[in-house]
C-alpha positions as CSV (number, residue, x, y, z in Angstrom):
1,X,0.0,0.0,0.0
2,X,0.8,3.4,-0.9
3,X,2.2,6.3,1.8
4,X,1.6,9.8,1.8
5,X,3.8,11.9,1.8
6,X,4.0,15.9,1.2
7,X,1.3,15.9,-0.7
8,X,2.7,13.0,-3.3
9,X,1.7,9.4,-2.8
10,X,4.1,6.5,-4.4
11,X,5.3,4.8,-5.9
12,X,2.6,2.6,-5.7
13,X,2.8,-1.9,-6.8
14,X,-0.4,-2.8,-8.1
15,X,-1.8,-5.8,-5.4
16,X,-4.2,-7.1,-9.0
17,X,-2.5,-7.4,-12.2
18,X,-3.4,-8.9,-15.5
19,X,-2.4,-8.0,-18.9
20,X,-3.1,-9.2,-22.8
21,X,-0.3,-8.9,-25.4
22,X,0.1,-9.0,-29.1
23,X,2.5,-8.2,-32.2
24,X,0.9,-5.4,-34.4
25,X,2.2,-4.2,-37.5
26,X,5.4,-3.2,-38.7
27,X,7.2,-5.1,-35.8
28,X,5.3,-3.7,-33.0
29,X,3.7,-4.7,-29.7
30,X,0.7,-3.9,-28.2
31,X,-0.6,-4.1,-24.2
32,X,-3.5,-3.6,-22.4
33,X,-2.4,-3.6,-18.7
34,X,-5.3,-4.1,-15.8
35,X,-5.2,-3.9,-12.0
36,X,-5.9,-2.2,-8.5
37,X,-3.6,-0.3,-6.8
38,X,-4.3,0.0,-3.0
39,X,-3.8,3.1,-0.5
40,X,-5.1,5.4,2.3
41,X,-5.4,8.6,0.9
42,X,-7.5,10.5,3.5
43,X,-9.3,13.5,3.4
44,X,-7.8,17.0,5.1
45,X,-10.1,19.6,4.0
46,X,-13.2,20.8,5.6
47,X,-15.9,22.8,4.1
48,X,-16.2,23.1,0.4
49,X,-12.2,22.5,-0.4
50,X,-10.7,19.5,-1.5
51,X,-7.4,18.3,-0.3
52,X,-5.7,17.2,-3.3
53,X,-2.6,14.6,-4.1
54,X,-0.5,12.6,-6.7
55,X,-0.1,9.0,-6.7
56,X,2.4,7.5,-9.2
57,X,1.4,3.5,-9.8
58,X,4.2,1.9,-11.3
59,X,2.9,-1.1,-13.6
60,X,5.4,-3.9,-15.0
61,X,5.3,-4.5,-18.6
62,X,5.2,-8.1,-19.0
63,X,7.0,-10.5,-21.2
64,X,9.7,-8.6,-22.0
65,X,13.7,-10.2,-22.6
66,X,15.9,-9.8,-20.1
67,X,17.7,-6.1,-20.3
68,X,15.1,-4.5,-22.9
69,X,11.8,-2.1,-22.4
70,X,9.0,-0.9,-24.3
71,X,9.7,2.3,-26.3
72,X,6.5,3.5,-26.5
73,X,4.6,5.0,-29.5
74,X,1.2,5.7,-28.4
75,X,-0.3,5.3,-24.9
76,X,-3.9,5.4,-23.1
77,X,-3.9,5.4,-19.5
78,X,-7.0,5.5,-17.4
79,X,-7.4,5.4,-13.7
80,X,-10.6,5.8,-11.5
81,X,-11.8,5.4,-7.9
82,X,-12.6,1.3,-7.0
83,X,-13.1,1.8,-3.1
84,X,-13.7,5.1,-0.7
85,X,-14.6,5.2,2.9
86,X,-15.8,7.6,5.5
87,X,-15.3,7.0,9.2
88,X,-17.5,9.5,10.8
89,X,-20.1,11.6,10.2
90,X,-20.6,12.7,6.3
91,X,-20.4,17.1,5.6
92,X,-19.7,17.9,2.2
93,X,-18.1,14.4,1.3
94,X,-16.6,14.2,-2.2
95,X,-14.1,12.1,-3.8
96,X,-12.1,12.7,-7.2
97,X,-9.7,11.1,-9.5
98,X,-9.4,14.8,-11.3
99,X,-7.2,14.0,-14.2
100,X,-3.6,11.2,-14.7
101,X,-0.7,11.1,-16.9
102,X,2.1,8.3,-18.3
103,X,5.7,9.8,-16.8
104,X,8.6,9.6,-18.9
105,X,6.8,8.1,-22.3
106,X,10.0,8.9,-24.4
107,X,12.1,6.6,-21.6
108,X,12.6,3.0,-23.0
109,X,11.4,0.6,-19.7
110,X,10.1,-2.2,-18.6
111,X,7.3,-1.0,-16.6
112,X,5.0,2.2,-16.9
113,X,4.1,4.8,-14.6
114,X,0.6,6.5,-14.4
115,X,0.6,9.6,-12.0
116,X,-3.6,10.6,-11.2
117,X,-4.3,13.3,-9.5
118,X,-6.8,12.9,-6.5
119,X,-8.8,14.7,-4.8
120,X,-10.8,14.4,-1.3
121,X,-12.9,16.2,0.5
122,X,-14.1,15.8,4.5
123,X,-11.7,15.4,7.0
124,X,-13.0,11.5,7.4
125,X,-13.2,10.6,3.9
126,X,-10.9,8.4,2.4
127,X,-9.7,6.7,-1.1
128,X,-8.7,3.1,-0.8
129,X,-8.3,1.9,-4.2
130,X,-7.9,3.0,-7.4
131,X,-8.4,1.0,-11.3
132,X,-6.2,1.5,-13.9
133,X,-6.4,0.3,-17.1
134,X,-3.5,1.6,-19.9
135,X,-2.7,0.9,-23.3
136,X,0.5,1.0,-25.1
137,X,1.6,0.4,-28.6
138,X,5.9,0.3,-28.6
139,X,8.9,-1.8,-29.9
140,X,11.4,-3.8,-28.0
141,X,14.5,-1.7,-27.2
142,X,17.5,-2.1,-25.0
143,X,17.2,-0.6,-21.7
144,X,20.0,2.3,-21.3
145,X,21.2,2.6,-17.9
């Protein structure tokens, strides 16, 4: 599970994984990686504000020969809240998953990271889990250290 931390959460291992893979044209691969990613991100606002955080989960791309990545071509990610929670008594409760990113798409690796930007609001709310679901189309490269 995830800690916060200053306002950043990460990096985060998914606890549910499941990918499918297959060659597309001129030599490339496609993925659709699947999972839940699991953390306490609890709420710190009161009133109508939102406190608001980053979580990077870092997803392993599959399959891949020892000492190469994926060099990525096109990507898709998606993320969205699976579990919330409040522990007390509800005023103005709201959760988000406002918007989330692929870091470093132009970096040849053998996993991917999806930052999302959360958001929660009530000082007893919480977000447990979070789906992600991202696509990527890339080659096999050697890994550059």
């Amino acid at each position: 599970m995830g800690t916060l931390s200053g306002g950043f959460m990460g990096p985060i291992t998914p606890s549910s994984q499941y990918y499918v893979y297959f060659p597309a044209a001129n030599g490339l691969i496609a993925y659709t990686l699947t999972g839940i990613a699991q953390m306490d991100v609890p709420g710190q606002a009161t009133g109508s504000d939102y406190f608001r955080t980053s979580i990077v989960i870092v997803v392993p791309i599959p399959d891949l020969p020892a000492g190469k990545g994926l060099q990525l071509v096109h990507w898709a990610p998606f993320v969205t809240m699976n579990s919330i929670s409040n522990d007390g008594a509800v005023v103005n409760a709201g959760w988000a998953v406002d918007d989330f990113i692929i870091l470093r798409p132009d970096q040849v690796s053998a996993s991917v990271s999806v930052q999302a930007n959360l958001a929660v609001r009530n000082t007893t709310g919480h977000i447990l889990r979070c789906g992600y679901e991202v696509h990527l189309l890339g080659s096999v490269a050697n890994m550059t250290r």
